[in-house]
C-alpha positions as CSV (number, residue, x, y, z in Angstrom):
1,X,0.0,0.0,0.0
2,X,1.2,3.7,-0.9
3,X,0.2,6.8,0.8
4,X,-0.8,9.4,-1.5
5,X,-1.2,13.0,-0.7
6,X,-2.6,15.6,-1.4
7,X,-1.5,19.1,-3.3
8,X,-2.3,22.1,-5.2
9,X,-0.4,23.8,-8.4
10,X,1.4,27.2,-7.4
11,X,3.2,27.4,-10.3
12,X,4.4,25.3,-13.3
13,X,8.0,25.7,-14.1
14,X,8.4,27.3,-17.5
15,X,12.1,25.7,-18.3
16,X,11.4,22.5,-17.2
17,X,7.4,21.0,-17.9
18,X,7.8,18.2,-16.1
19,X,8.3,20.3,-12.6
20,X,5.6,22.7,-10.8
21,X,5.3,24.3,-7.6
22,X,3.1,22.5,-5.1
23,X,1.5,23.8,-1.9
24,X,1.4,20.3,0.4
25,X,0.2,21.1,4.4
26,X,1.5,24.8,4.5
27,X,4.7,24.3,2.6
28,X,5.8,24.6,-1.1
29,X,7.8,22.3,-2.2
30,X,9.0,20.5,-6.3
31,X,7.0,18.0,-7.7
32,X,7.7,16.1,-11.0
33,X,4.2,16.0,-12.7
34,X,5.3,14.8,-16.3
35,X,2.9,11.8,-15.3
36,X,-0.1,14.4,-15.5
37,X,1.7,15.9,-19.1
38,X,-1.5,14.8,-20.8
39,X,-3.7,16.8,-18.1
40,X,-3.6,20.3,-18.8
41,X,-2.4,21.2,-15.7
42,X,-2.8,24.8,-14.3
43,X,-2.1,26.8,-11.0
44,X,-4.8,25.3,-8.4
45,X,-5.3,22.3,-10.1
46,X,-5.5,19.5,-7.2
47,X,-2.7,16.6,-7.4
48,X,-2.5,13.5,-5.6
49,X,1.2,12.9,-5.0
50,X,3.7,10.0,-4.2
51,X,7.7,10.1,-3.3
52,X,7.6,13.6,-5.2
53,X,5.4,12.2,-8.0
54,X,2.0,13.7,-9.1
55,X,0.0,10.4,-9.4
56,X,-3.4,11.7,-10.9
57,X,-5.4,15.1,-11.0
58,X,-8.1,15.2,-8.7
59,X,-11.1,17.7,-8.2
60,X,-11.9,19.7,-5.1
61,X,-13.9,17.9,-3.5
62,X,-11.9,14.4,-3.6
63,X,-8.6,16.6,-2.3
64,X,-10.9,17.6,1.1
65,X,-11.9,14.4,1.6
66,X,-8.5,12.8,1.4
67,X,-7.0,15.8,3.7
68,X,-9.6,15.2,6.3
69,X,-9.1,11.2,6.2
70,X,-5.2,11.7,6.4
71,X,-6.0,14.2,9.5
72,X,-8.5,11.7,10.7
73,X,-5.9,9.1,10.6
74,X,-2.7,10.6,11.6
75,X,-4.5,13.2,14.3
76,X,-2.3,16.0,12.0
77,X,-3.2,19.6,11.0
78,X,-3.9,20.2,7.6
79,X,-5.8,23.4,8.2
80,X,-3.0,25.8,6.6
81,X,-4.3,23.8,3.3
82,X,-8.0,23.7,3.8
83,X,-7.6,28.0,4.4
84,X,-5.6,28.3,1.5
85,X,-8.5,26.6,-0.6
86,X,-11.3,28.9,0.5
């Protein structure tokens, strides 16, 4: 089993497509998203992300639910994400 989680697109890097900034819990950070090249991506698309992979696009919605479960699960704080949303 893999542990996915959840980000959103800051930026895409313009001399490199395969990288974009990604806000993850609060902190921005690299994320290879060549995966996704077929996708379209754009700043505040939703990524689900693995070992500094995005893995698949996902919509709004699914990226609350999956913050909430991981903060369900792991007791965290993911509430510098969910503000940054609104």
């Amino acid at each position: 089993m893999c542990l996915g989680i959840v980000g959103r697109i800051v930026t895409l890097a313009d001399d490199h497509p395969d990288l974009a900034r990604v806000e993850v819990a609060g902190m921005t950070r690299n994320i290879n998203v060549g995966i996704l090249r077929d996708e379209k991506l754009v700043p505040g698309d939703w990524i689900l992300i693995h070992a500094g992979f995005a893995m698949e696009k996902i919509d709004e919605q699914t990226a609350r639910n999956q913050m909430s479960a991981l903060k369900d699960y792991t007791g965290g704080d993911q509430d510098s994400a969910d503000e940054d949303a609104s």
